[in-house]
TORKOL-4160 file (C-alpha; in steps of 0.2 Angstrom, whole numbers, padded with zeros to 4 digits, m for minus):
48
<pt num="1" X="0000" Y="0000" Z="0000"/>
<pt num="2" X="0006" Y="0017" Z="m0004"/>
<pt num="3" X="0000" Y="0034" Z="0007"/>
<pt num="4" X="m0001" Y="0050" Z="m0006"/>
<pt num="5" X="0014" Y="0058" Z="0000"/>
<pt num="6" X="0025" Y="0043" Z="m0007"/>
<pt num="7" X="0029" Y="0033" Z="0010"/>
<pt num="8" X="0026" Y="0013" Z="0007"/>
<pt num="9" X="0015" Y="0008" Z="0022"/>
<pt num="10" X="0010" Y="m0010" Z="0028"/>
<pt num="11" X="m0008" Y="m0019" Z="0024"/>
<pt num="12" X="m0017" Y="m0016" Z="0038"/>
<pt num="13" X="m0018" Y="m0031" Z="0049"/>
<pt num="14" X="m0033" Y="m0036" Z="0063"/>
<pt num="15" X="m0021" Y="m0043" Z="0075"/>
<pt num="16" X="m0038" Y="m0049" Z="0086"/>
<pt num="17" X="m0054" Y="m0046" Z="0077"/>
<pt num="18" X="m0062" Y="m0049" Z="0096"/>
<pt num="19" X="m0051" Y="m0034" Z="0101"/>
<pt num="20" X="m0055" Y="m0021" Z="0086"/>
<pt num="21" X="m0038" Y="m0015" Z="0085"/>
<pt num="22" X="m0031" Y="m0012" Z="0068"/>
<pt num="23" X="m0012" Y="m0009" Z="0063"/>
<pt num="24" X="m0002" Y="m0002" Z="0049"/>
<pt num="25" X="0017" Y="m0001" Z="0048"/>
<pt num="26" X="0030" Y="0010" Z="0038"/>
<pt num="27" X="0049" Y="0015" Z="0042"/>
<pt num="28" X="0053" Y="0034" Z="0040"/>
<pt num="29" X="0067" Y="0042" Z="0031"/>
<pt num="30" X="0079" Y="0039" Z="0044"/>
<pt num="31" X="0073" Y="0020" Z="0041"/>
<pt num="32" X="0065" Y="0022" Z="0060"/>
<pt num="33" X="0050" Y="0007" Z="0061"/>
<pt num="34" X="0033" Y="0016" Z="0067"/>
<pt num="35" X="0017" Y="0005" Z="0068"/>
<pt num="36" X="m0001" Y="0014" Z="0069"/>
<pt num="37" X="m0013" Y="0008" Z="0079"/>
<pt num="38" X="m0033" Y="0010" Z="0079"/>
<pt num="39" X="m0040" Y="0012" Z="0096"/>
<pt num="40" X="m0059" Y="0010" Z="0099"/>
<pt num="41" X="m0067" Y="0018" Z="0113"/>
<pt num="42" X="m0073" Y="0002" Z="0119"/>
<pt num="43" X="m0073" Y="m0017" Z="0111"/>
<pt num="44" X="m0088" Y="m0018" Z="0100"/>
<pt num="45" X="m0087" Y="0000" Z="0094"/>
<pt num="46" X="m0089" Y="0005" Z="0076"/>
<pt num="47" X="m0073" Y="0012" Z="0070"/>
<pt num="48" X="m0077" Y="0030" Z="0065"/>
């Protein structure tokens, strides 16, 4: 997957569907990894 500003970014992954939290990961220039997490407010929630 590829963000509009060029950075190549991860599929997003469902590490628990039970849990709702989703995850993208992408390395900055530097080559720093950073991973991106989707909270919900509670488990169940509809993301927004």
């Amino acid at each position: 997957m590829s963000v509009a500003r060029g950075v190549e970014v991860s599929d997003i992954q469902t590490l628990d569907p039970r849990d709702g939290g989703k995850f993208m990961f992408f390395n900055d220039p530097d080559g720093n990894p950073w991973a991106v997490q989707e909270v919900r407010g509670s488990v169940g929630d509809s993301p927004a």
